[in-house]
mmCIF file of the N, C-alpha and C atoms, coordinates in Angstrom:
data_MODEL
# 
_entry.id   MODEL 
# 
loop_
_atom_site.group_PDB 
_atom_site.id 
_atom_site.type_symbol 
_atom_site.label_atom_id 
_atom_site.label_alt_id 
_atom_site.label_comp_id 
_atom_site.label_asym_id 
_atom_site.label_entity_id 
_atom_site.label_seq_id 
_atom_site.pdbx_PDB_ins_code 
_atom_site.Cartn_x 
_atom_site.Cartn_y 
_atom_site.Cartn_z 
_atom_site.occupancy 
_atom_site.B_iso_or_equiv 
_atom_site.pdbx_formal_charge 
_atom_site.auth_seq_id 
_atom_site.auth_comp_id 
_atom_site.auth_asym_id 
_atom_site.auth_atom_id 
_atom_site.pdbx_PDB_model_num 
ATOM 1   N N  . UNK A 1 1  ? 119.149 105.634 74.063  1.00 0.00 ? 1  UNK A N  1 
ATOM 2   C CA . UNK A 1 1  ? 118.886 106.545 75.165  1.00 0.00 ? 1  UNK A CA 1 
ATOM 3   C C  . UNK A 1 1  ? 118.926 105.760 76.469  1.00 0.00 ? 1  UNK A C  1 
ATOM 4   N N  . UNK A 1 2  ? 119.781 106.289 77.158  1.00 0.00 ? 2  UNK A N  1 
ATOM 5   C CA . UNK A 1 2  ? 120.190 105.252 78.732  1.00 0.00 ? 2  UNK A CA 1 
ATOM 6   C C  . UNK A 1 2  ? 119.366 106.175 79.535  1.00 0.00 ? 2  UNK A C  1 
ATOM 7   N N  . UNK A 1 3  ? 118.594 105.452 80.189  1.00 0.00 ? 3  UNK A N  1 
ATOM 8   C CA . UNK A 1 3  ? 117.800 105.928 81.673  1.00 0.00 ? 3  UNK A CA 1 
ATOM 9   C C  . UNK A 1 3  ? 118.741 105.905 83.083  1.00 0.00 ? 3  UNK A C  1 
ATOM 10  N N  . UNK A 1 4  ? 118.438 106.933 83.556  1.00 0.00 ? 4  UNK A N  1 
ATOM 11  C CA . UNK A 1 4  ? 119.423 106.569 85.106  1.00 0.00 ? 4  UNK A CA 1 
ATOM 12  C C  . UNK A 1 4  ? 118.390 105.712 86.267  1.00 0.00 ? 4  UNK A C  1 
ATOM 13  N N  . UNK A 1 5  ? 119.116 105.071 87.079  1.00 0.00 ? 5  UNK A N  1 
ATOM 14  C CA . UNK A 1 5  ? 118.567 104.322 88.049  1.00 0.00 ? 5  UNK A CA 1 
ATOM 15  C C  . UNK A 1 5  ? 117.327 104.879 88.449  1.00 0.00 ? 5  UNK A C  1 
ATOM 16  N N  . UNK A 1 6  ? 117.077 106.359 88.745  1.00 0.00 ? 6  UNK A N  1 
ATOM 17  C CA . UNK A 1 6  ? 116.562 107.352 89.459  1.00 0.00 ? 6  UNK A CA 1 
ATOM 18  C C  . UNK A 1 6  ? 115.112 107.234 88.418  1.00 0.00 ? 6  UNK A C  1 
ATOM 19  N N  . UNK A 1 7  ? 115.174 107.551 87.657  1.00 0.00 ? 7  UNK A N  1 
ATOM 20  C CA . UNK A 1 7  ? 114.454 107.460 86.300  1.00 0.00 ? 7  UNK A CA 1 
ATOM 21  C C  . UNK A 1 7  ? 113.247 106.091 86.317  1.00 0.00 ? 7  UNK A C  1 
ATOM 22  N N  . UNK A 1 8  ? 114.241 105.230 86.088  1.00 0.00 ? 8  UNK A N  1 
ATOM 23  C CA . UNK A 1 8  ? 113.658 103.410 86.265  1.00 0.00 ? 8  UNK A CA 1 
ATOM 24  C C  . UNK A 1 8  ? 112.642 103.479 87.293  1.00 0.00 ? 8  UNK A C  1 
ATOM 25  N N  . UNK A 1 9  ? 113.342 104.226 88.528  1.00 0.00 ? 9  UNK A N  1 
ATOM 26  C CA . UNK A 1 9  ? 112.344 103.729 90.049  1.00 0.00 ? 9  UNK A CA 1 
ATOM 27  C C  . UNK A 1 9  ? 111.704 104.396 89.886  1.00 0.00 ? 9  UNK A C  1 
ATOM 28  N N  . UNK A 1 10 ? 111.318 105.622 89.010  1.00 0.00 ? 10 UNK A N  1 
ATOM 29  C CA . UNK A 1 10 ? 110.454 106.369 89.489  1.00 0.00 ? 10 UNK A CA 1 
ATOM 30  C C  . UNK A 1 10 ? 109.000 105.972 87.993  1.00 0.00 ? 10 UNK A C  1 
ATOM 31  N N  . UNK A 1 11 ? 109.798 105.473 87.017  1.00 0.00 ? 11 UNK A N  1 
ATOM 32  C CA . UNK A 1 11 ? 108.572 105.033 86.302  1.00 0.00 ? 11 UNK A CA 1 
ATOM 33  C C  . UNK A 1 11 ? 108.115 103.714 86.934  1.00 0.00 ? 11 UNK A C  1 
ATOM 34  N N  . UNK A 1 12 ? 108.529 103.206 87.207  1.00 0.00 ? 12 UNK A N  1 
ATOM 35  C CA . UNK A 1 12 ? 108.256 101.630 87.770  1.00 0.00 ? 12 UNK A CA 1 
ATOM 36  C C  . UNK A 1 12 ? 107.351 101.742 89.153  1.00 0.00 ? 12 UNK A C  1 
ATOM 37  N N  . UNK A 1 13 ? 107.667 102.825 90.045  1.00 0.00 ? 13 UNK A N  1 
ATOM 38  C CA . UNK A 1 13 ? 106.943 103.418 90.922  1.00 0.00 ? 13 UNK A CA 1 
ATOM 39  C C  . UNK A 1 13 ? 105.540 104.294 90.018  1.00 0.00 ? 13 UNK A C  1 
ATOM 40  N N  . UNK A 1 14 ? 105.582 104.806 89.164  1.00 0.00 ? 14 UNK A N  1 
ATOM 41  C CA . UNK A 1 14 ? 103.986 105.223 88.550  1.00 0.00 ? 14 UNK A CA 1 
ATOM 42  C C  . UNK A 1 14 ? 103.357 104.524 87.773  1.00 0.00 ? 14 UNK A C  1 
ATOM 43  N N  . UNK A 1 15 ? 103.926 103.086 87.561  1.00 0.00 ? 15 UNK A N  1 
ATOM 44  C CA . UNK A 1 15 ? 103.342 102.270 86.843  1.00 0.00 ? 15 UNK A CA 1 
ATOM 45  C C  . UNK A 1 15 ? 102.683 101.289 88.039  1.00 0.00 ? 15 UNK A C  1 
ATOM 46  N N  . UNK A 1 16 ? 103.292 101.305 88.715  1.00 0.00 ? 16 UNK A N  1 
ATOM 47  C CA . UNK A 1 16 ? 102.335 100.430 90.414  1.00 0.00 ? 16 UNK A CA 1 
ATOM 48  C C  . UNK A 1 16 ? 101.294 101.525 90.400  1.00 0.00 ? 16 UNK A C  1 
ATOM 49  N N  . UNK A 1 17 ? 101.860 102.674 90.818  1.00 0.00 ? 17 UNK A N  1 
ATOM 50  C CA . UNK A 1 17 ? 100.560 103.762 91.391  1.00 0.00 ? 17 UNK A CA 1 
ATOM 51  C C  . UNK A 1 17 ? 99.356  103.941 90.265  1.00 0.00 ? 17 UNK A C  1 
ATOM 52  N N  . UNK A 1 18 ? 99.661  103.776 89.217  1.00 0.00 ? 18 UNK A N  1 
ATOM 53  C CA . UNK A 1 18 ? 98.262  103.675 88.448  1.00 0.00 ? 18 UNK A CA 1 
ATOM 54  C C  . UNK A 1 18 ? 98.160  102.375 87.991  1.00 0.00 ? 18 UNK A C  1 
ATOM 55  N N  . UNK A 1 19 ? 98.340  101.527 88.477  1.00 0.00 ? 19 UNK A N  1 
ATOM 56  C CA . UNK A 1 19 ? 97.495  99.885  88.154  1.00 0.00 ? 19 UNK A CA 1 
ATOM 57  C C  . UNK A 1 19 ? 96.937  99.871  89.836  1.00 0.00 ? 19 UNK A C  1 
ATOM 58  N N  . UNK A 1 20 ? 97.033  99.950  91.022  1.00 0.00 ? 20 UNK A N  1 
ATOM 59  C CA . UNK A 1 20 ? 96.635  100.219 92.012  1.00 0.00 ? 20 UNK A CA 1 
ATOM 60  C C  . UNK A 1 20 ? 95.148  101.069 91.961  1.00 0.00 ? 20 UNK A C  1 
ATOM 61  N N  . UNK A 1 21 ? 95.545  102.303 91.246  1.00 0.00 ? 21 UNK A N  1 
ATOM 62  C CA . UNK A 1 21 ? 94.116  102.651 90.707  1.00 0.00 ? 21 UNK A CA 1 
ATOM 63  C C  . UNK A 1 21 ? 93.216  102.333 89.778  1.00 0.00 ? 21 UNK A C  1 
ATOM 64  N N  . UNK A 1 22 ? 93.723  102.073 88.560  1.00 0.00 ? 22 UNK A N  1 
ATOM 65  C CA . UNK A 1 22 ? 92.541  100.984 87.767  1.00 0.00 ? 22 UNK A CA 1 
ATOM 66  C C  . UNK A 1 22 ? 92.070  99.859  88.557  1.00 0.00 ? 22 UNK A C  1 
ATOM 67  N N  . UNK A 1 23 ? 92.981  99.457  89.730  1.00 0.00 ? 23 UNK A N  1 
ATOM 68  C CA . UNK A 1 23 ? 92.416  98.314  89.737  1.00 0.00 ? 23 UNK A CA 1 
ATOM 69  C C  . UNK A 1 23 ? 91.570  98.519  91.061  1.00 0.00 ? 23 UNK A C  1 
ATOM 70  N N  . UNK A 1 24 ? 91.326  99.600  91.651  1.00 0.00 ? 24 UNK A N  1 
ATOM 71  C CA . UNK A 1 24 ? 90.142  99.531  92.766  1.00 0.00 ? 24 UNK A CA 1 
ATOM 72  C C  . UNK A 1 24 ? 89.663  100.555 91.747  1.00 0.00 ? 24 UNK A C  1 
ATOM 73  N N  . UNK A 1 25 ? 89.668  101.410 90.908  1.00 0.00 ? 25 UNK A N  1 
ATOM 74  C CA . UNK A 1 25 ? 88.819  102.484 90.154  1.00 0.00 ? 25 UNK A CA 1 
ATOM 75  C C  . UNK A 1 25 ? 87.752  101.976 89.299  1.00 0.00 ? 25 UNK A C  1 
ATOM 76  N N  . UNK A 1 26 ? 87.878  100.831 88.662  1.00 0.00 ? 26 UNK A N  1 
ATOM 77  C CA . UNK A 1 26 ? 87.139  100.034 87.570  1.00 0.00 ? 26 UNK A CA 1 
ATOM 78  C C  . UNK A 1 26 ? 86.076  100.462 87.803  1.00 0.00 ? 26 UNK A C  1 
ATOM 79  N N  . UNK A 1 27 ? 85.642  99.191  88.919  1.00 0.00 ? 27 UNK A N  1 
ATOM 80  C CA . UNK A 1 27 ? 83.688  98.663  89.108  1.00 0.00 ? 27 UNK A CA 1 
ATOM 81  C C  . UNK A 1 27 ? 83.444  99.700  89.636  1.00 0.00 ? 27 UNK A C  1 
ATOM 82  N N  . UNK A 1 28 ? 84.087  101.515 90.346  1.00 0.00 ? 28 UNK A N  1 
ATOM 83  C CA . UNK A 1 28 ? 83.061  102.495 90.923  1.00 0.00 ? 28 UNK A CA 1 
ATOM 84  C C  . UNK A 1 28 ? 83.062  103.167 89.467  1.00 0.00 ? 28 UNK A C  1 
ATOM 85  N N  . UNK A 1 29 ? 84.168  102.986 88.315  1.00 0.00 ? 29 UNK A N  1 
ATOM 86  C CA . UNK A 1 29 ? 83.822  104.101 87.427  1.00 0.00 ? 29 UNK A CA 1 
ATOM 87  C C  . UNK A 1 29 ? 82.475  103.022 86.414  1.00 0.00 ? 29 UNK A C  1 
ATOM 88  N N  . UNK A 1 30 ? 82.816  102.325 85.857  1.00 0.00 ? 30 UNK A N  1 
ATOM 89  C CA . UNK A 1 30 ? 81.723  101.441 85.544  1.00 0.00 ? 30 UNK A CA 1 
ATOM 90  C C  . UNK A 1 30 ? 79.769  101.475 86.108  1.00 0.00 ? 30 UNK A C  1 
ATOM 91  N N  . UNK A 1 31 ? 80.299  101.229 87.642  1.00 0.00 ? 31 UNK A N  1 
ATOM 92  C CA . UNK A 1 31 ? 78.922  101.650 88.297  1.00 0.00 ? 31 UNK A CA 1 
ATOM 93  C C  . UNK A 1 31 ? 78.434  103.298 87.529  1.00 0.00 ? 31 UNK A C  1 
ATOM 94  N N  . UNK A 1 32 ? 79.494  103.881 88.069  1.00 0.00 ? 32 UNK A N  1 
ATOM 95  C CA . UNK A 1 32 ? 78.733  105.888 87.970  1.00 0.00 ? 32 UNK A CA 1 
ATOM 96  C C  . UNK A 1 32 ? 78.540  105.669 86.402  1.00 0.00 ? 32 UNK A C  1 
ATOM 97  N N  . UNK A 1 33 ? 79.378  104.921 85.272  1.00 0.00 ? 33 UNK A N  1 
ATOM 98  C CA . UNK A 1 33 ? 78.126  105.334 83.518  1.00 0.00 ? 33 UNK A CA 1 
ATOM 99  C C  . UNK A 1 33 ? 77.707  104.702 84.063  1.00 0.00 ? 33 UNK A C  1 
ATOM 100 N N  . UNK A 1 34 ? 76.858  103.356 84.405  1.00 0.00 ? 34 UNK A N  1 
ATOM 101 C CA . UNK A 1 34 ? 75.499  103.117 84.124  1.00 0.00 ? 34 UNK A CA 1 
ATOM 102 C C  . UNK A 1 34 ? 75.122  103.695 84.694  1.00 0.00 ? 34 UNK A C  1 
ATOM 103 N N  . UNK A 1 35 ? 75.406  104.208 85.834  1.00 0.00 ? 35 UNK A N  1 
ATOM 104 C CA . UNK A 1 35 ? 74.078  105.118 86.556  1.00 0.00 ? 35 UNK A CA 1 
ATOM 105 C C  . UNK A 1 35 ? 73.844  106.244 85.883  1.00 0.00 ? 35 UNK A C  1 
ATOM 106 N N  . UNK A 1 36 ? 74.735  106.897 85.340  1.00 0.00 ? 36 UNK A N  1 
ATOM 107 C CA . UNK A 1 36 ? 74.853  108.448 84.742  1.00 0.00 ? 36 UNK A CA 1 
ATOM 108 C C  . UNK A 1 36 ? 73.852  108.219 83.393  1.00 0.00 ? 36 UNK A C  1 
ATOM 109 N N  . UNK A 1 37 ? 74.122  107.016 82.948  1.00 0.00 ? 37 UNK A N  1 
ATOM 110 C CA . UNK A 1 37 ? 73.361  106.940 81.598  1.00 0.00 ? 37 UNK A CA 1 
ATOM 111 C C  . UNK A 1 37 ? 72.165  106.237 81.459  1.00 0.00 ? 37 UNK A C  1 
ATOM 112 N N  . UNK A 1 38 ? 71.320  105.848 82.419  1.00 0.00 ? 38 UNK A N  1 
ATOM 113 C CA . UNK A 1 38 ? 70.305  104.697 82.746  1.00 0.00 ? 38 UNK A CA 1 
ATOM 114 C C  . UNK A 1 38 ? 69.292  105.872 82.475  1.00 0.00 ? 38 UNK A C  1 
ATOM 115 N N  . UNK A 1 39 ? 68.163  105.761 82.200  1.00 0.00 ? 39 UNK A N  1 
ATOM 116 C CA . UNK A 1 39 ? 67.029  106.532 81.590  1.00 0.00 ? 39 UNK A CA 1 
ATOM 117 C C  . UNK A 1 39 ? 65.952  107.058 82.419  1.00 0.00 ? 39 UNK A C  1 
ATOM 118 N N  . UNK A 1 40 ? 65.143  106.514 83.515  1.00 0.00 ? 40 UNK A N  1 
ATOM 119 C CA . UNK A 1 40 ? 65.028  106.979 84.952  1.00 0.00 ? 40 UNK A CA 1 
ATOM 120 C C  . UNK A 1 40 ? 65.938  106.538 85.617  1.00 0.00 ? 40 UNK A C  1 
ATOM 121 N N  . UNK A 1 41 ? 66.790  107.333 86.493  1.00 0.00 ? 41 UNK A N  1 
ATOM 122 C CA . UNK A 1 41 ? 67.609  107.439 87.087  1.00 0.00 ? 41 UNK A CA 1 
ATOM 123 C C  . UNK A 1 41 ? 67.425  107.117 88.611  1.00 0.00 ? 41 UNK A C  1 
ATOM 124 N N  . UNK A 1 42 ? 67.738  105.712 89.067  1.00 0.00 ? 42 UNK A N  1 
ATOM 125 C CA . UNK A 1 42 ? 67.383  104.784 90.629  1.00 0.00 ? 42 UNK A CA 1 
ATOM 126 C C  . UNK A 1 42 ? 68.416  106.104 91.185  1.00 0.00 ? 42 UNK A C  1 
ATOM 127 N N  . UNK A 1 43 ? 67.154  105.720 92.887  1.00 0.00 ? 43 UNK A N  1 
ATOM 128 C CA . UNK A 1 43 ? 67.578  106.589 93.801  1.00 0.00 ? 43 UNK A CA 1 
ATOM 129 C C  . UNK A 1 43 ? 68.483  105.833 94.097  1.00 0.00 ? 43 UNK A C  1 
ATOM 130 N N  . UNK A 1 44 ? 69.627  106.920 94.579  1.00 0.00 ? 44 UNK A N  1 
ATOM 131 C CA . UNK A 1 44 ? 71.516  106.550 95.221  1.00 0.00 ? 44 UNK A CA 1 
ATOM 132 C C  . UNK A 1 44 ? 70.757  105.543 96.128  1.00 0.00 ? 44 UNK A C  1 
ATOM 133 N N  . UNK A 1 45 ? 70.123  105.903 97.366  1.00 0.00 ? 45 UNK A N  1 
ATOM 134 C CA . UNK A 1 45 ? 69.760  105.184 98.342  1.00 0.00 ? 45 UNK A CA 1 
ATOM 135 C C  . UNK A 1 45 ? 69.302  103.815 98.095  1.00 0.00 ? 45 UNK A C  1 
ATOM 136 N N  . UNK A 1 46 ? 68.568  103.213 96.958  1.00 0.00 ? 46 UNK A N  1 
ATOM 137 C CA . UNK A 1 46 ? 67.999  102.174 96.705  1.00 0.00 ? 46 UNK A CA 1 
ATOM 138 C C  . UNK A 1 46 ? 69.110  101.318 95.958  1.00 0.00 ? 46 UNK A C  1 
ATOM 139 N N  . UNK A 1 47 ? 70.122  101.896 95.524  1.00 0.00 ? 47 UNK A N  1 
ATOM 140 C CA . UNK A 1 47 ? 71.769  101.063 94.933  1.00 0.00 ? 47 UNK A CA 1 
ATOM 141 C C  . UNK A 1 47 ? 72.212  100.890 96.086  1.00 0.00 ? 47 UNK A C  1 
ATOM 142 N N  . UNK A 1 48 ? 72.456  101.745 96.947  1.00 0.00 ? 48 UNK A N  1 
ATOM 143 C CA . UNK A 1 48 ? 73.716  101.131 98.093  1.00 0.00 ? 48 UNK A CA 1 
ATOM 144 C C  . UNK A 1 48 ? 72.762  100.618 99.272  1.00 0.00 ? 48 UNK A C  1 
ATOM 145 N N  . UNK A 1 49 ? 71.576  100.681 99.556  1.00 0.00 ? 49 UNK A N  1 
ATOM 146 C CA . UNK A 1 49 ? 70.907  100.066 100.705 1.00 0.00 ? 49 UNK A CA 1 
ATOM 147 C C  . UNK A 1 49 ? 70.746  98.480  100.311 1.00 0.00 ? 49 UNK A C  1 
ATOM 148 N N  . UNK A 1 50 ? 71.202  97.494  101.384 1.00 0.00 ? 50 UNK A N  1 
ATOM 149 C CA . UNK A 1 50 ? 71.321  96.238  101.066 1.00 0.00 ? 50 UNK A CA 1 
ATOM 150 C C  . UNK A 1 50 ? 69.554  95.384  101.499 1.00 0.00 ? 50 UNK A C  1 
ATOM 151 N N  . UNK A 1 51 ? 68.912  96.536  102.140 1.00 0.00 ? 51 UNK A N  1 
ATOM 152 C CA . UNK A 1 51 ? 67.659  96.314  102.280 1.00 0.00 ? 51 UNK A CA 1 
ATOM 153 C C  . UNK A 1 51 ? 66.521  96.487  101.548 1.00 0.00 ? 51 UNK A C  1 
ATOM 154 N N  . UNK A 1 52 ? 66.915  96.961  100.505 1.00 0.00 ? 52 UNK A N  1 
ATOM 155 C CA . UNK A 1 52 ? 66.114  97.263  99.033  1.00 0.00 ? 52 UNK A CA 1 
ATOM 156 C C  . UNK A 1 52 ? 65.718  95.988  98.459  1.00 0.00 ? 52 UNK A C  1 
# 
């Protein structure tokens, strides 16, 4: 099965566009389970305030 040029660029182009997203998506999807699954559940404010 021969792919046309058109074909190539355009998987090769959605294979950038989703490693681009795993790769800034990781550590926020990672963060939200533990937070989603942690047992008392820390206030949002006390995770992202650097003054906590």
């Amino acid at each position: 099965m021969q792919l046309s040029e058109d074909t190539k660029e355009r998987i090769v182009r959605i294979i950038d566009v989703a490693k681009t997203v795993v790769h800034y998506g990781w550590v926020p999807f990672v963060i939200y389970v533990g937070f989603m699954s942690s047992s008392p559940r820390p206030n949002l404010f006390k995770i992202l305030s650097p003054l906590s």
